[in-house]
KEVEX-350361 format. One record per residue (C-alpha): x, y, z; residue in one letter; residue number from 1. Coordinates in steps of 0.05 Angstrom, whole numbers, plus 5000, padded with zeros to 4 digits. Example, Ala and Ser with C-alpha at 12.3 -4.5 7.8 and 13.67 -1.06 7.14 Angstrom:
# KEVEX-350361
    X    Y    Z code pos
 5246 4910 5156    a   1
 5273 4979 5143    s   2
//
This chain:
# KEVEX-350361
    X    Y    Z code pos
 6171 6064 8725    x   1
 6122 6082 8769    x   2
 6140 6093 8846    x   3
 6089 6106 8904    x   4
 6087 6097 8980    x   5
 6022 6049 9009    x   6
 6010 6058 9075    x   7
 6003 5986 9119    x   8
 5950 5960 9165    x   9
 6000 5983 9222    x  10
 6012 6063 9203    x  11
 6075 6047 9167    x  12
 6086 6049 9083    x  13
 6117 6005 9037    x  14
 6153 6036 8972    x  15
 6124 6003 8913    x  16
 6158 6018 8844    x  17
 6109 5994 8781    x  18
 6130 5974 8711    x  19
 6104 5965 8651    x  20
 6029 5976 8623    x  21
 6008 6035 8684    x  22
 5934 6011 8677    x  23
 5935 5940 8668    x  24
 5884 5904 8693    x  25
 5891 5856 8758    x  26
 5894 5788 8721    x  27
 5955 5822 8678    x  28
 5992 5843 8738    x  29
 6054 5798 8776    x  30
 6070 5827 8844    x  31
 6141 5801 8858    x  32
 6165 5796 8927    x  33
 6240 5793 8929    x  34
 6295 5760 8974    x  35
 6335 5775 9045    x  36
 6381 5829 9042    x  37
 6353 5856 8972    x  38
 6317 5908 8960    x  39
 6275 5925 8899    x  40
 6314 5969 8870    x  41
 6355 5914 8858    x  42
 6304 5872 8826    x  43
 6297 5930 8767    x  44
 6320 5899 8713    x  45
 6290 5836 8720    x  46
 6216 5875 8735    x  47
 6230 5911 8665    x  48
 6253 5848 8636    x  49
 6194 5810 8657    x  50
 6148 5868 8640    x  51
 6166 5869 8567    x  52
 6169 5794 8565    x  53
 6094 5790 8582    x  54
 6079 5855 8531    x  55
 6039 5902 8528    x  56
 5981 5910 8575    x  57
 6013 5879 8632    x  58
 6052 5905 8686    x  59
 6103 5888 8748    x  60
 6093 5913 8827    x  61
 6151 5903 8869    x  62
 6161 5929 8930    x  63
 6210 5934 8994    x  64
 6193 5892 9043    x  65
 6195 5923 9110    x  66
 6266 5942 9139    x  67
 6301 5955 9071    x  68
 6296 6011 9017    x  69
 6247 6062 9024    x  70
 6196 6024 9070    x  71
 6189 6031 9152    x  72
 6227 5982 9191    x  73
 6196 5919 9217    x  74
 6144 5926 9272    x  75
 6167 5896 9351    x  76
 6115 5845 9331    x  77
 6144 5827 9265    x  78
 6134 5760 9244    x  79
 6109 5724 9176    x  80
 6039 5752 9195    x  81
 6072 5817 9179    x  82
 6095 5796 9106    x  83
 6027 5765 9090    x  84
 5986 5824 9112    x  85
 6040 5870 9067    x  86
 6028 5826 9013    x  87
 5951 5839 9014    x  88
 5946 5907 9022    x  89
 6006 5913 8958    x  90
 5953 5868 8916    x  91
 5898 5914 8946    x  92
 5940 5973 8928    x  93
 5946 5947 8849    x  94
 5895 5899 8838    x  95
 5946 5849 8826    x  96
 5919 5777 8815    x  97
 5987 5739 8803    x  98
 6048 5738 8851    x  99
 6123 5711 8849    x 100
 6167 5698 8905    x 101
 6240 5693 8906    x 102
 6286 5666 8944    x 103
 6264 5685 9029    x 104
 6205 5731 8982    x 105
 6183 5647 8951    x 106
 6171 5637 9023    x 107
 6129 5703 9034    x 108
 6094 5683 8974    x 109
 6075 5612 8983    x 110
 6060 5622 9063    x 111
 6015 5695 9041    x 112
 5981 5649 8982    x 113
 5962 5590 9035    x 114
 5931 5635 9083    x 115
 5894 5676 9020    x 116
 5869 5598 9003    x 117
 5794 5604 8984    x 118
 5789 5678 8995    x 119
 5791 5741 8947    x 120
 5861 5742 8947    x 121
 5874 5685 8932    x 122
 5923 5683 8870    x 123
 5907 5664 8797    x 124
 5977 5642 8782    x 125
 6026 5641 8838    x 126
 6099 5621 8823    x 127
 6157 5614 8863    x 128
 6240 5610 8836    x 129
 6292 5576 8895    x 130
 6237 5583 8951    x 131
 6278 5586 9015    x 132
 6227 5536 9058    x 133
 6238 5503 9119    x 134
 6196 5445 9087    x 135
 6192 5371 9130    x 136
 6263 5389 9157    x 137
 6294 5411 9094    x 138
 6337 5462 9138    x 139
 6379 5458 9191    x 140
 6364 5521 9238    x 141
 6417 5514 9289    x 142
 6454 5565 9257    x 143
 6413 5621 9269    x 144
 6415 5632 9332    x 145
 6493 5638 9312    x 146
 6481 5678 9263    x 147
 6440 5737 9302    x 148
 6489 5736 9353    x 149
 6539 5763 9302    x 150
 6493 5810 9276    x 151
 6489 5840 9338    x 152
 6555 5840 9360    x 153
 6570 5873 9292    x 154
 6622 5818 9271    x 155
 6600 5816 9200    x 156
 6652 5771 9173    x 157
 6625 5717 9221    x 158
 6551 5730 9210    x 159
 6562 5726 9143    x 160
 6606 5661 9150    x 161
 6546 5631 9188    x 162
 6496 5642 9141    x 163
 6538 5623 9083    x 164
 6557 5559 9115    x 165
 6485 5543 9137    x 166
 6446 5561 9080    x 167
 6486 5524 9033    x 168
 6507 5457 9072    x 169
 6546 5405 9043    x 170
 6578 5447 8992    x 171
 6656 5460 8995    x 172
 6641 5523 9021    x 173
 6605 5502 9087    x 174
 6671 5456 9094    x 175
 6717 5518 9103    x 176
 6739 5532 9171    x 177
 6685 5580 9210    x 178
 6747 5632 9224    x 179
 6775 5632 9148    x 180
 6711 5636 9120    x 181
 6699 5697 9168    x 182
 6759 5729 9148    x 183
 6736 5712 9075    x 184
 6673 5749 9079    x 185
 6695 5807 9116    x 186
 6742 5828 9056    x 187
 6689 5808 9020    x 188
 6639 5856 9052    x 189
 6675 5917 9039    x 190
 6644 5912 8959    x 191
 6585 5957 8945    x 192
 6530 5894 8948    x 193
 6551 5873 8999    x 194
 6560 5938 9041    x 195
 6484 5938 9024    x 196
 6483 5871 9043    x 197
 6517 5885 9112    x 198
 6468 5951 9135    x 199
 6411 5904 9118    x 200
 6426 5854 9166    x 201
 6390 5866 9225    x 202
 6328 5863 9187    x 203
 6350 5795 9166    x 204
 6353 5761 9226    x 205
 6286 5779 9237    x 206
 6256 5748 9172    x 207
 6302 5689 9175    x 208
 6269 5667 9231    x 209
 6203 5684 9213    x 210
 6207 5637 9149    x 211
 6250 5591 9190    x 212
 6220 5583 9248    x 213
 6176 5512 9241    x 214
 6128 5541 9304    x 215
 6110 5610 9272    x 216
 6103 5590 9200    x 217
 6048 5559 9168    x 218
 6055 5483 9132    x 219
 5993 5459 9097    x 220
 6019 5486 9031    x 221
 5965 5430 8995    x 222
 5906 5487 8994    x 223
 5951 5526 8944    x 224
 5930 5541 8874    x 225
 5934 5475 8821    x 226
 5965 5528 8783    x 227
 6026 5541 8826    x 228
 6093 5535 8792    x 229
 6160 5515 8825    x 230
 6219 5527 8795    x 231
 6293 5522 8815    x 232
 6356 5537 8780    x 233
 6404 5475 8755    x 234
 6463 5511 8793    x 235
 6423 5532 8857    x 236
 6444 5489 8926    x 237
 6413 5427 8945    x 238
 6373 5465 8994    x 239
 6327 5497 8943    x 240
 6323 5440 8904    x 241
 6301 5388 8948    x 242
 6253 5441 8977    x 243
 6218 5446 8910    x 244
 6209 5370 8897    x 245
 6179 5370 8960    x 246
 6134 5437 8951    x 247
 6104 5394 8881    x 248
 6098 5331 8917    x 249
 6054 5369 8971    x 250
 6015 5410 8923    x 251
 5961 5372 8884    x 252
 5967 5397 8801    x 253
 6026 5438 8816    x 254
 6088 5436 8764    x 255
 6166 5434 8780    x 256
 6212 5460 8720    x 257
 6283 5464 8736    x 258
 6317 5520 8693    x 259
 6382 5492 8659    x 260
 6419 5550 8666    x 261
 6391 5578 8728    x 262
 6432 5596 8794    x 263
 6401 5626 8857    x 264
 6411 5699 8827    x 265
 6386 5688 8764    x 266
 6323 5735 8785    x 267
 6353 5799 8802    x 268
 6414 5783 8745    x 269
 6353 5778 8699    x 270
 6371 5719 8655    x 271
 6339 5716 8594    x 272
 6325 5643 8596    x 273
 6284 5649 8661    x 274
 6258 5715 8649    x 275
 6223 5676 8583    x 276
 6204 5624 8622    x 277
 6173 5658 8676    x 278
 6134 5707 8618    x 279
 6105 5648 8588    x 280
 6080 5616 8652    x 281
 6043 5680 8667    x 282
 6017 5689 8592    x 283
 5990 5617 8594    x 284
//
């Protein structure tokens, strides 16, 4: 592994961490931009498991996004313009030709990859695993503004009960009481992920609402690449998976595969069965 700090069109620095072939060439590089509250340390072994699935010669750039790991916090002025801008100077940085987005990073991707539309940076392959889109109204946002208030009145149980219960709606969980569920999750946030979990929320209220928020965020995904590739995990929520049939539907030559196995963490878990998928979608 290979780990450098690239400084941003705004004086700050992202912490990039490289695997695989050091030298490979742009069109043999993935830059994979991972999910809220993650950083990409987290995303290791799925970067050196999707390094040695594509072989030898190719390589893997991930990097924390701003407000987590090594990188600067986000800017007064964040917004998704912030992400996008990241995202080119990381493929100016490596060269990198081909990105992946997961999760909230699916989102960075896809929104970076329509405004690079017809431009140098625009992406060979682009490919995305349980994109969190606001798509035609996929998403019900009224829970964020919930959500941030608990952030900032550092009631994690609740904030974490909010998001829980909104991100994943009609599921049995989003039926538990708001005050169990808070109790729930603050036991629950006393375990080592999620103690990372809790110090990165303020960041995440922030990029929630960037990729949320219908008025800030970009919609005519049809300019992306015919090559784009959606995929969503069997076990994933609705959410993702009616966001992806809609993604294809809206994107001319675009593919959908739905991984049999697959549950929204199968990224960072690094599950062979996606991890081979994803390497031959790249190789192809």
């Amino acid at each position: 592994m290979k780990e450098r700090d690239i400084k941003t069109h705004d004086g700050g620095k992202l912490a990039l961490y490289s695997y695989g072939t050091e030298n490979a060439p742009g069109e043999r590089r993935v830059v994979l931009i991972g999910g809220a509250f993650l950083t990409a340390l987290i995303y290791r072994p799925f970067s050196i498991a999707l390094a040695k699935g594509l072989g030898e010669g190719w390589a893997v750039d991930v990097y924390d996004r701003r407000g987590r790991g090594k990188s600067t916090e986000q800017p007064q002025d964040y917004s998704m313009s912030t992400e996008i801008a990241d995202v080119r100077t990381i493929m100016d940085a490596t060269g990198a030709r081909n990105i992946m987005g997961h999760s909230l990073g699916g989102a960075v991707a896809l929104n970076a990859a329509q405004e690079f539309a017809g431009t140098a940076h625009q992406p060979d392959k682009l490919a995305v695993y349980d994109a969190a889109v606001n798509i035609d109204g996929s998403m019900d946002t009224a829970w964020l503004d919930g959500f941030a208030e608990s952030v900032n009145q550092g009631d994690v149980g609740r904030a974490l009960a909010r998001m829980k219960r909104g991100m994943h709606p009609g599921t049995a969980l989003a039926r538990v009481p708001e005050p169990v569920l808070a109790g729930l999750m603050a036991v629950v946030s006393r375990t080592r992920i999620n103690k990372l979990f809790r110090e990165l929320m303020p960041s995440g209220v922030g990029e929630l609402k960037a990729a949320f928020d219908a008025a800030d965020t970009p919609r005519d995904f049809s300019v992306l690449p015919p090559t784009t590739h959606f995929m969503v995990g069997k076990k994933s929520p609705r959410f993702y998976k009616v966001t992806a049939a809609r993604l294809n539907r809206a994107v001319p030559g675009s593919t959908l595969e739905v991984s049999p196995k697959g549950f929204h963490g199968s990224v960072p878990a690094a599950v062979n069965e996606l991890v081979s998928d994803i390497s031959d979608y790249f190789k192809g």
